[in-house]
Structures are given as C-alpha cells and as structure tokens.
C-alpha positions as CSV (number, residue, x, y, z in Angstrom):
1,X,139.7,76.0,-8.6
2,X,138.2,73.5,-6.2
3,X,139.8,69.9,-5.3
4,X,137.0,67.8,-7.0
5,X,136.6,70.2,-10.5
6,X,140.7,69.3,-10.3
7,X,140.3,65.5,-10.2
8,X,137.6,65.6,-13.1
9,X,139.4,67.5,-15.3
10,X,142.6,65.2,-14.5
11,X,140.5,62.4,-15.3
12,X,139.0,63.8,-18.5
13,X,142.8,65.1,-19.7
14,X,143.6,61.0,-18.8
15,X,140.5,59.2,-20.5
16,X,140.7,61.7,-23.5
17,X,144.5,61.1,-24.4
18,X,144.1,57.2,-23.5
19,X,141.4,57.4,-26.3
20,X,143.4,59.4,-28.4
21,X,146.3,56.9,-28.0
22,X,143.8,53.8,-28.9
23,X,142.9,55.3,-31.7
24,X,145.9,56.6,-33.6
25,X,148.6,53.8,-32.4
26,X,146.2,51.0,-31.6
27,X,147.8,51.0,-28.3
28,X,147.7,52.9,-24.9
29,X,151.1,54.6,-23.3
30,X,150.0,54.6,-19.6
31,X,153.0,56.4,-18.9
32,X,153.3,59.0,-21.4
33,X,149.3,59.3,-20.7
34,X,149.8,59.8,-16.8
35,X,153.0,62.5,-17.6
36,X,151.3,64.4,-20.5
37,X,148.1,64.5,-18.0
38,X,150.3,66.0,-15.2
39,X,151.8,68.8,-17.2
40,X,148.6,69.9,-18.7
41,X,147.0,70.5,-15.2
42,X,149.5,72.4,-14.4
43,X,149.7,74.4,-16.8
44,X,145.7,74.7,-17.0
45,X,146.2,75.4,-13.0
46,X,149.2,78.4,-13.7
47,X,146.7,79.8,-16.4
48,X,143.0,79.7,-14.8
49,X,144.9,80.3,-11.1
50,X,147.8,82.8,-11.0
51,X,147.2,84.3,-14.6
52,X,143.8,85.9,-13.9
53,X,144.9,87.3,-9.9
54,X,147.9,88.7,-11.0
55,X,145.8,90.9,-13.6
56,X,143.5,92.0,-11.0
57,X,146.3,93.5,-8.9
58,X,148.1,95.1,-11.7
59,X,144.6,97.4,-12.3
C-alpha cells in the first residue's frame, strides 16, 4: 500500500468515527477517535500487507 492511499484512508477512518461520535453522543472523543483510527490501520495494513504475501509463498 502506497504512503498517500495510507493517509486517506487514515483520514476517512478519522472523519468517519468523528461523525459517528457527533451523531450518537452529541459529542466528539478526539482521543478515542485518534486511538481507534490507529488500530484499525494497522490492522487494515497486517491484513491487505502481510496476509495476502504470506499466501503467495505458501503455494
């Protein structure tokens, strides 16, 4: 995955939780936003990264 497809889907994760968070609470949690954000590109990184490569060298 390149640098720049990285940032937007940071920022996407970001903007779509801080709406999320306006909506249901009526508030936004900058903090939990900016953590929750953090774990899911990693975990989209482990999955669209090192899930796929490691499949190709098990054939």
């Amino acid at each position: 995955m390149q640098i720049k497809t990285r940032i937007l889907l940071a920022v996407a994760l970001y903007v779509l939780l801080s709406v999320a968070d306006l909506l249901s609470a009526g508030s936004v949690e900058w903090e939990w936003n900016l953590l929750t954000t953090a774990v899911a590109m990693v975990l989209s990184w482990f999955v669209i990264e090192i899930v796929p490569s490691s499949n190709r060298q098990a054939s």
